[in-house]
C-alpha positions in Angstrom: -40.2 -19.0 38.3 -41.1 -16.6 36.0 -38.5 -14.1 34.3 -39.2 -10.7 33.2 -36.9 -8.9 30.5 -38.2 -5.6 29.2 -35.8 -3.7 26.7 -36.0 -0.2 26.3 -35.0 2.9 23.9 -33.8 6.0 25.3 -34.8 9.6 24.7 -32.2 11.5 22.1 -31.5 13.9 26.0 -30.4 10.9 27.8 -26.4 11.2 27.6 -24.5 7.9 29.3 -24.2 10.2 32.4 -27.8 9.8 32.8 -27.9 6.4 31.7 -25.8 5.1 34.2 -28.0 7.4 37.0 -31.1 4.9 35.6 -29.0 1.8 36.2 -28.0 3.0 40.1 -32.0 3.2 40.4 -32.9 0.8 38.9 -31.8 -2.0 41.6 -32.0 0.4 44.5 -35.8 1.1 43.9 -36.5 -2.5 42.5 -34.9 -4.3 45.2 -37.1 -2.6 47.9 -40.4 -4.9 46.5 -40.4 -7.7 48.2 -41.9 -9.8 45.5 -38.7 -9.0 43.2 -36.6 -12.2 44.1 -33.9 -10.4 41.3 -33.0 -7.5 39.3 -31.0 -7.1 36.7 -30.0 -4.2 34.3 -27.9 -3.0 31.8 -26.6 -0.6 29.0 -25.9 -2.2 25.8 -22.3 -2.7 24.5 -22.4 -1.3 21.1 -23.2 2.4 20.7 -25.9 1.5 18.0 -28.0 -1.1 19.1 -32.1 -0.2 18.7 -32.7 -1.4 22.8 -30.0 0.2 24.8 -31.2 -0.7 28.3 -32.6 -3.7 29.6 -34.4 -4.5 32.7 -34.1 -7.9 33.8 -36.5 -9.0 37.1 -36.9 -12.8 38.5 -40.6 -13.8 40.0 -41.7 -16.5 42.2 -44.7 -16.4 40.1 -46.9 -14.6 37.1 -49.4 -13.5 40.9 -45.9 -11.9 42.4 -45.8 -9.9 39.2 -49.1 -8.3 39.0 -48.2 -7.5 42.7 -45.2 -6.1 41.8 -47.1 -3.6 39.3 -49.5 -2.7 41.8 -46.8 -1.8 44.1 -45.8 2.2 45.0 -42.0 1.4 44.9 -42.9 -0.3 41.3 -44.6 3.0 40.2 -42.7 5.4 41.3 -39.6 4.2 39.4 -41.6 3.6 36.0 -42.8 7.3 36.1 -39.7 8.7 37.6 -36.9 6.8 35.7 -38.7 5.1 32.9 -41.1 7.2 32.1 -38.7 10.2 31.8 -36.3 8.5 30.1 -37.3 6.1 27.5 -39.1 6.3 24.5 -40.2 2.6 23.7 -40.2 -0.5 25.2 -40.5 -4.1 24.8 -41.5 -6.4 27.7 -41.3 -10.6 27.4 -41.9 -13.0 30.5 -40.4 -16.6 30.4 -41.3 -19.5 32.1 -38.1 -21.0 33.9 -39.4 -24.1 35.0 -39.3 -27.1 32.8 -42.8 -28.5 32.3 -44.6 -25.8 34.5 -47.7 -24.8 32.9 -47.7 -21.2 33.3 -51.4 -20.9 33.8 -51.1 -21.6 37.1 -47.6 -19.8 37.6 
């Protein structure tokens, strides 16, 4: 299983209105691909934090992930919602399995 986490920051325009728009999209596009077994998101809790939105997606595998990128849905919501609204991001995979070599995940 492999877990993807990316963390963004927003664009000085995007007011919590807007924030919580990305959120609503964020798991009805995501959860369209059928390689995404999960998706998470979120706003952070304090008003100052540097990555105020996360994006948290669970994968069978590192294969299902490239997929995912490839995939029209997957697109369409980083240049609509993403894109749009973010200025930086940070992206991290884990491994979930203990012991899996992730070579061959």
């Amino acid at each position: 299983m492999v877990h993807h986490i990316s963390l963004f920051k927003l664009k000085p325009e995007v007011t919590p209105d807007k924030l919580e728009q990305m959120m609503m999209n964020t798991g009805m596009s995501l959860l369209k691909i059928p390689e995404i077994l999960s998706v998470k998101c979120g706003k952070a809790i304090e008003a100052k934090t540097e990555w105020p939105f996360f994006v948290s997606l669970e994968f069978e595998s590192m294969e299902k992930l490239q997929m995912t990128q490839e995939d029209a849905i997957y697109m369409k919501f980083m240049s609509d919602v993403i894109k749009l609204n973010t200025a930086e991001r940070v992206v991290l995979n884990y491994e979930m399995e203990p012991g899996k070599n992730v070579k061959y995940s």
